[in-house]
C-alpha positions in Angstrom: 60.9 83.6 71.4 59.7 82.0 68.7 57.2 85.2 67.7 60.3 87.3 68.1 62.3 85.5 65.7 59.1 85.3 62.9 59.5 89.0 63.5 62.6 89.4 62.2 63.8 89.7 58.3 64.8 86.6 57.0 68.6 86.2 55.4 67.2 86.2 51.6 64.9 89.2 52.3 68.0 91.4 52.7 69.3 93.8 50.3 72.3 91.9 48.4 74.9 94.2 49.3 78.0 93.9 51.3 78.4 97.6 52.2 77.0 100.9 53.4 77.6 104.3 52.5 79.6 106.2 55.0 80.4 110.3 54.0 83.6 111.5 55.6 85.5 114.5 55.7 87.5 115.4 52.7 90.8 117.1 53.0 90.2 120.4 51.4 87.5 120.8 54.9 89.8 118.8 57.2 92.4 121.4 56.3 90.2 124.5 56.5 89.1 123.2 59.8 92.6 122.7 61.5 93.6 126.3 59.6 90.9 128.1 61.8 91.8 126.4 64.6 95.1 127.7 64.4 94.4 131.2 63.8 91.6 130.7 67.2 94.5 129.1 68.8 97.0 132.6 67.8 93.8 135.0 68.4 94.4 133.5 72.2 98.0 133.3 72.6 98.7 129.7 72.7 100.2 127.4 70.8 98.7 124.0 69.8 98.6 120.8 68.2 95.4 120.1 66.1 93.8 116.9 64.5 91.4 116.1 62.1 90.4 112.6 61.6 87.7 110.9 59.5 84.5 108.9 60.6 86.5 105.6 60.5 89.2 107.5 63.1 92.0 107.9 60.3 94.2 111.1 60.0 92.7 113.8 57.2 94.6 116.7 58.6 96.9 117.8 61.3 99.3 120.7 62.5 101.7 121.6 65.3 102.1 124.8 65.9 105.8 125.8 66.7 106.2 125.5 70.7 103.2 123.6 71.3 103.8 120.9 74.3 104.7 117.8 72.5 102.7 115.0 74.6 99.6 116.9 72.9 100.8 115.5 69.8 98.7 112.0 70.6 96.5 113.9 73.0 95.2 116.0 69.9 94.8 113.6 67.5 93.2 110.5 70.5 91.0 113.5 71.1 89.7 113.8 68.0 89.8 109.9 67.3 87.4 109.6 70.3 85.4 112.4 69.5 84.4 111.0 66.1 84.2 107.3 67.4 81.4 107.8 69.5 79.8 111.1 68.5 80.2 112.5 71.9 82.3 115.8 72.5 85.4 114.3 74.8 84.3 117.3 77.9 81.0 115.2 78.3 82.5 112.3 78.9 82.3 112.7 83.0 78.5 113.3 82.8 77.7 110.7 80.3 79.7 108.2 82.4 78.0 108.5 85.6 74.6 106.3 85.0 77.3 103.4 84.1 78.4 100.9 86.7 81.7 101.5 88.1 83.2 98.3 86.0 82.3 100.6 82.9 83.5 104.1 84.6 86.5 102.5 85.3 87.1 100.2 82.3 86.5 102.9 79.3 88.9 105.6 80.6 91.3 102.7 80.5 91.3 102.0 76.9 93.7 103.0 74.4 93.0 106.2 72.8 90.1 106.7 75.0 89.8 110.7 76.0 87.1 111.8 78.6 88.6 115.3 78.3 87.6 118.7 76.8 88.9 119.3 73.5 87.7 116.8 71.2 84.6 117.6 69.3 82.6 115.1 66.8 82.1 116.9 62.8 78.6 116.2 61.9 77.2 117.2 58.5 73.2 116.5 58.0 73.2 114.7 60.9 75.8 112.5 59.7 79.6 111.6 61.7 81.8 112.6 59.5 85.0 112.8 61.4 86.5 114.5 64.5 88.4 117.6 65.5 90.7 117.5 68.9 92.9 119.9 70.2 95.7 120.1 72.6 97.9 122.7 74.5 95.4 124.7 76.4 93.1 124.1 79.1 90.0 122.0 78.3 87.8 125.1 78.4 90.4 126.4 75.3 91.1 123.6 73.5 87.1 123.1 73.2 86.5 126.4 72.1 89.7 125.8 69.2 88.1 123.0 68.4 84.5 124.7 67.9 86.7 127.3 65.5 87.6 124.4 63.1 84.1 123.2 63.3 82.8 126.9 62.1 84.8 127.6 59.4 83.0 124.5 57.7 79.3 126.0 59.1 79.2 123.3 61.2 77.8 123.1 65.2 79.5 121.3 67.6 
């Protein structure tokens, strides 16, 4: 224990800072992002609700399209909350939940704003989280693929 604890950086041999750098979305991409989304979501026929947050989870853009279910109002924008939270798209929830105990499989889907659902996808630029994407009104298999529409029209990968 006490070889651990030599191990580790001392208080004073810490940069004296208080903060870290954290890139996010702007609006100009947020909005560009939820505007190809929209015209994936026309291309198919449907009519959704689509949210863009930033890494910290806060709203950067949104839009309903006219006749899209409102309950997917939330579901779009806790999609995309959850998606840029943890870095995970929401559809691989199930799979990454499986090697948990069942306190934890049963405990996370229970948390507010918690999606384990297809349609939420993380935005990552140079490997960093810079916000989230989530879509609601079609199945998951077309919500993920409007989602992935947003993330393209900024040459991102989801």
């Amino acid at each position: 224990m006490e070889e651990r604890m030599s191990q580790m950086p001392q208080v004073s041999q810490m940069p004296h800072t208080a903060s870290v750098p954290q890139p996010v979305i702007d609006a100009p991409a947020a909005l560009r992002a939820v505007e190809a989304a929209v015209r994936h979501a026309t291309a198919l026929g449907l009519r959704v609700n689509v949210a863009v947050v930033d890494a910290a989870g806060l709203p950067a853009a949104f839009a309903r399209m006219a006749g899209a279910p409102l309950h997917s109002i939330d579901i779009a924008n806790d999609k995309a909350y959850t998606a840029a939270s943890f870095g995970l798209p929401t559809g691989a929830w199930h799979a990454a939940l499986a090697s948990h105990s069942e306190a934890v499989r049963q405990g996370l889907v229970l948390r507010p704003r918690f999606v384990a659902f297809g349609g939420g996808l993380p935005i990552v630029e140079h490997g960093a989280r810079i916000g989230g994407i989530g879509v609601s009104g079609g199945s998951e298999a077309q919500d993920e693929a409007i989602a992935r529409a947003g993330l393209q029209a900024l040459g991102l990968d989801a």
